[in-house]
N, C-alpha and C positions, 0 to 999 in steps of 0.2 A: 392742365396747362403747365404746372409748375415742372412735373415730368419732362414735358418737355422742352424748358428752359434749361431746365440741370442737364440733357442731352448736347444741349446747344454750347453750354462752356468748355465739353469735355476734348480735349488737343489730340489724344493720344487713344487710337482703337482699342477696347478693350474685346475679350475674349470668352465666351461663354466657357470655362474650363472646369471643373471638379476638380482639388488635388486637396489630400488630407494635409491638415495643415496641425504640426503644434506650435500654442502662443505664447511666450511667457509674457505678460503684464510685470514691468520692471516695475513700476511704483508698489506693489502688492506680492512681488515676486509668484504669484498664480499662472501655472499654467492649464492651462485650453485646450482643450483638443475640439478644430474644428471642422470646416471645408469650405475652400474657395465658391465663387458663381461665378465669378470673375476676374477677368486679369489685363492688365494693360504696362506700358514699360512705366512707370510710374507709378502704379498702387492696385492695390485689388479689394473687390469685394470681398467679405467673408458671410459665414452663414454660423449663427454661435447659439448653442443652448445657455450663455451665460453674457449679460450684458456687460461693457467692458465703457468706463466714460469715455466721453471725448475729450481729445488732449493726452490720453493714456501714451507715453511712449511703448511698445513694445517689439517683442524679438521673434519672427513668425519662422519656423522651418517647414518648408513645402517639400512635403515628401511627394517625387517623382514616380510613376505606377509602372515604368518599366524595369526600374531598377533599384527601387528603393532608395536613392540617391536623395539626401536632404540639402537644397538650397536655403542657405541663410539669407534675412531680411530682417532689414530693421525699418520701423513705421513708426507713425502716428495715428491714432484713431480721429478723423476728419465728422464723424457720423455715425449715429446709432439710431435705431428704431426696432421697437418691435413690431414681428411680422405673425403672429400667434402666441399665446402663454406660451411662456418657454421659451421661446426662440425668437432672437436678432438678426439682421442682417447688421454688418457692420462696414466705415471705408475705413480705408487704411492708404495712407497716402507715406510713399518712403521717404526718409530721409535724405537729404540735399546731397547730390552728388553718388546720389544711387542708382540705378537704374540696371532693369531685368530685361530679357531678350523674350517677350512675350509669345512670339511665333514657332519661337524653338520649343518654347514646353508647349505651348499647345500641341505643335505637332507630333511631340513623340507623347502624349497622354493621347491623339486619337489614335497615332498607331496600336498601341499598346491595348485600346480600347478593341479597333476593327480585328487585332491578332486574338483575343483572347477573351472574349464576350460576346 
């Protein structure tokens, strides 16, 4: 049930998308290397071998899989849980006056995907 509450606040489609992501964690200056689940024009899920608090500000560069093109983003960690030792999902919601064109990387991460896999 609660699943499907947290469905029901969400404004903005998100996108089932893979994109490798590096994170630097500004308060600890650590960076992450992880991968997106998802993405929407407002925040994305991430997927981390290393748990990151919430409240964390951080610096996400989403490497793009047709051309290695690094989009910057800057966030907030909204959410963490672990989903198996070892590993998190995590939110990340951007900062005020941010906002990503979610359709456009999706689309060229499945071209990229149906051209060459």
């Amino acid at each position: 049930m609660d699943n499907f509450r947290s469905e029901e606040r969400r404004s903005f489609t998100r996108f089932p998308v893979g994109l490798l992501v590096s994170c630097i964690e500004n308060t600890a200056y650590t960076q992450i290397v992880s991968e997106t689940s998802d993405i929407c024009a407002h925040g994305l899920g991430l997927i981390s071998k290393q748990d990151v608090p919430v409240g964390t500000d951080v610096d996400l560069f989403l490497t793009m899989p047709d051309n290695g093109e690094q989009v910057p983003v800057h966030g907030e960690v909204v959410w963490s849980k672990s989903v198996e030792p070892g590993m998190y999902r995590l939110g990340v919601i951007f900062s005020r006056n941010f906002e990503i064109k979610p359709v456009s990387i999706a689309l060229r991460t499945i071209e990229f995907r149906k051209k060459y896999q």
